[in-house]
C-alpha positions as a printed Julia matrix, in Angstrom:
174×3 Matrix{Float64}:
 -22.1   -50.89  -10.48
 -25.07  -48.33  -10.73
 -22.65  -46.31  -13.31
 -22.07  -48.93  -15.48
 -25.42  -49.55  -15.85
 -26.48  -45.59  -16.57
 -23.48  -45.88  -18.47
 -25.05  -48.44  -20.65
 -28.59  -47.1   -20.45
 -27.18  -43.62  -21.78
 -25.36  -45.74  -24.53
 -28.66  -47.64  -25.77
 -30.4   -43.81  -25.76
 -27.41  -42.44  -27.9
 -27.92  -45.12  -30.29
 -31.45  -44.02  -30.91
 -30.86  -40.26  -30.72
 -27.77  -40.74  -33.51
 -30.58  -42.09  -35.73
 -32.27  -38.68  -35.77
 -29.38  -37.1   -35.76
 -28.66  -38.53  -39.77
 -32.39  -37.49  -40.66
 -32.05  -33.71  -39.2
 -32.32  -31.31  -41.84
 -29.22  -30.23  -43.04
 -30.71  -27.22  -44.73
 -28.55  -24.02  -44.9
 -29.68  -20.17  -44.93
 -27.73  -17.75  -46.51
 -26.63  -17.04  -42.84
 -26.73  -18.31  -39.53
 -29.0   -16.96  -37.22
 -28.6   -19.0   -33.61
 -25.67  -21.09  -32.14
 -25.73  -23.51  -29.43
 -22.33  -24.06  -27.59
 -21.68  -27.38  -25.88
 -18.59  -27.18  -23.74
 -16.98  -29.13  -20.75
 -16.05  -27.84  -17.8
 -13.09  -30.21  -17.73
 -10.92  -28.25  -20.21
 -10.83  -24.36  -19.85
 -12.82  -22.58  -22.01
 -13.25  -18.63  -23.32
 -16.95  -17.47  -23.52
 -15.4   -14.46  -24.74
 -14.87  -16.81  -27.8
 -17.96  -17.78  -28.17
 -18.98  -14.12  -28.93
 -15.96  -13.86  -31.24
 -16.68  -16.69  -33.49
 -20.93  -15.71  -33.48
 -19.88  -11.49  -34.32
 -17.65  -13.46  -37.12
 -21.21  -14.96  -38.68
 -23.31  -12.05  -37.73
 -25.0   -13.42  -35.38
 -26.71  -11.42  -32.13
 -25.39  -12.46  -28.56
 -28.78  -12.78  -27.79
 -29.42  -15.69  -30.52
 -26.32  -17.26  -28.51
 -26.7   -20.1   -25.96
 -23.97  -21.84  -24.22
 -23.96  -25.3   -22.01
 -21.68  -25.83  -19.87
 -21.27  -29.79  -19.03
 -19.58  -31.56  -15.87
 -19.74  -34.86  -14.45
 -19.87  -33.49  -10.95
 -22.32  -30.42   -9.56
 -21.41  -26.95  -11.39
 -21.72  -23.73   -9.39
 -23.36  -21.23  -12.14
 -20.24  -18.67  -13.31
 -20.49  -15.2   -13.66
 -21.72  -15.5   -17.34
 -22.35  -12.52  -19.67
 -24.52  -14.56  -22.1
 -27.99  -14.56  -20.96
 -28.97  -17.97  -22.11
 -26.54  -20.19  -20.17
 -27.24  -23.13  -19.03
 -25.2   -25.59  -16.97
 -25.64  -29.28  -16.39
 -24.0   -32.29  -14.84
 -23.77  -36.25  -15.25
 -25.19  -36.31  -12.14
 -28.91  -34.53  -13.24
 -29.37  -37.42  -15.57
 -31.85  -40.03  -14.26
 -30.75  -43.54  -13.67
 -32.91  -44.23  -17.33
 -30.9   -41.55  -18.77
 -33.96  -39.28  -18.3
 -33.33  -35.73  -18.43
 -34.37  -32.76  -16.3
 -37.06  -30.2   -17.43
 -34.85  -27.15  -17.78
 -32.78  -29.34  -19.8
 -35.85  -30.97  -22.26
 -36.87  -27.44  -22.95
 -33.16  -26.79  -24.51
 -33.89  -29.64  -26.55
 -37.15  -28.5   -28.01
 -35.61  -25.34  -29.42
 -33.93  -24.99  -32.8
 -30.29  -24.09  -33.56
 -28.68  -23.1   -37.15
 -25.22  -23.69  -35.58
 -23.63  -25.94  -33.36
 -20.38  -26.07  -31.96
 -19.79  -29.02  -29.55
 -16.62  -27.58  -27.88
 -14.93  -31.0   -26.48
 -12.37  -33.09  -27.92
 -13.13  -36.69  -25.94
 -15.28  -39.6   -26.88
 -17.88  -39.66  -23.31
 -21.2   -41.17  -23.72
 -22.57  -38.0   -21.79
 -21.58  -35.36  -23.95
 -22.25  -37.69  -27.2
 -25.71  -37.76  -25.48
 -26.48  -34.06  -24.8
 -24.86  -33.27  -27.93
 -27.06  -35.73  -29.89
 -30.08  -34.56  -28.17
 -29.98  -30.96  -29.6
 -31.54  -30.09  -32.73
 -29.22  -28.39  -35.93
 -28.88  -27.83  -39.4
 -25.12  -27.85  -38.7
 -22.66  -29.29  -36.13
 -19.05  -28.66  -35.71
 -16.84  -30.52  -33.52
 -13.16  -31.87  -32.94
 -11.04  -34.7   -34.36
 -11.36  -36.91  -31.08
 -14.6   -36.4   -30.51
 -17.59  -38.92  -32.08
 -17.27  -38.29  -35.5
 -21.25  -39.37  -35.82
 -22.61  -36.31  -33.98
 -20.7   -33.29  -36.13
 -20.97  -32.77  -40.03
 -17.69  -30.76  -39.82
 -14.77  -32.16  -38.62
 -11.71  -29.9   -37.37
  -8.74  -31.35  -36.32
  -7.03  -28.84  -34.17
  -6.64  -28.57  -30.5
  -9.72  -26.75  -29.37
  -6.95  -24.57  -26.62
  -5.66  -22.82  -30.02
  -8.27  -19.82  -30.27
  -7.42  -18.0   -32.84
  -6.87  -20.87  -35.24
 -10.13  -22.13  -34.07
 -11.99  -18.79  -35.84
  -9.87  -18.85  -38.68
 -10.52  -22.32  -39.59
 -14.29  -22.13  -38.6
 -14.62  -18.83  -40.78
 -13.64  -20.64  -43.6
 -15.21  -23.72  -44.16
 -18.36  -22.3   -43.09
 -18.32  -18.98  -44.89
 -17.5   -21.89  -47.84
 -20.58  -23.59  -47.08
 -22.96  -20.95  -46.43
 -21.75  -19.18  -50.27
């Protein structure tokens, strides 16, 4: 009973945050220069990928964060990016407050995002929403409201992944 009601808490604050989302600057540099990475722990990912597809838009491993996202408690990985962050369901507040360490990932500014997940879940709608960029990309199943470019692919195919992503951004950034 308690989730359903989060559930619908977190579904009122998505509303609002989508909102801002539409009136987020969309303004483009002739390059990127950060990337946020918003991935699920429920399907496997590569962060080895992650520093593929940034050295494919020239952008430092250091200007690369990655958030790892589970509905139960994560144990931190072995991670060789230094800004990683992980976070769970469960660290939301019954109001669909978030934590501190969290807030302060929200503050900061990102050219690129790629919101690596390829489900519709109020929880990663909401953490994805809550982020600011210029730019989102995301998957075909995913909430079409939160990404400006749309890829429909399965996200387990790497290499078509960068090859599609190289073009339609190196098409929007020229």
């Amino acid at each position: 009973m308690l989730d359903v009601l989060s559930n619908f808490v977190m579904q009122h604050r998505l509303k609002e945050r989508l909102k801002a989302v539409k009136v987020q600057s969309k303004a483009i540099d002739k390059k990127f220069k950060s990337l946020l990475v918003i991935c699920s722990d429920e399907e496997p990912f590569d962060e080895k990928l992650f520093l593929k597809f940034a050295k494919q838009f020239r952008i430092t491993p250091s200007k690369v964060t990655l958030l790892v996202l589970s509905k139960k408690e994560l144990v931190k990985n072995k991670m060789t990016t230094k800004r990683a962050y992980f976070f769970s369901r469960k660290s939301i507040g019954f109001f669909g407050k978030m934590p501190d360490f969290i807030s302060e990932l929200f503050q900061k500014d990102f050219d690129l995002q790629v919101n690596y997940f390829n489900d519709r879940s109020v929880f990663k709608e909401l953490v994805s929403a809550s982020c600011q960029s210029k730019l989102r990309v995301g998957f075909s199943k995913s909430n079409h409201q939160i990404n400006d470019l749309i890829l429909d692919i399965d996200p387990k195919q790497h290499k078509l992944f960068l090859k599609e992503t190289k073009v339609y951004l190196n098409a929007l950034l020229n």
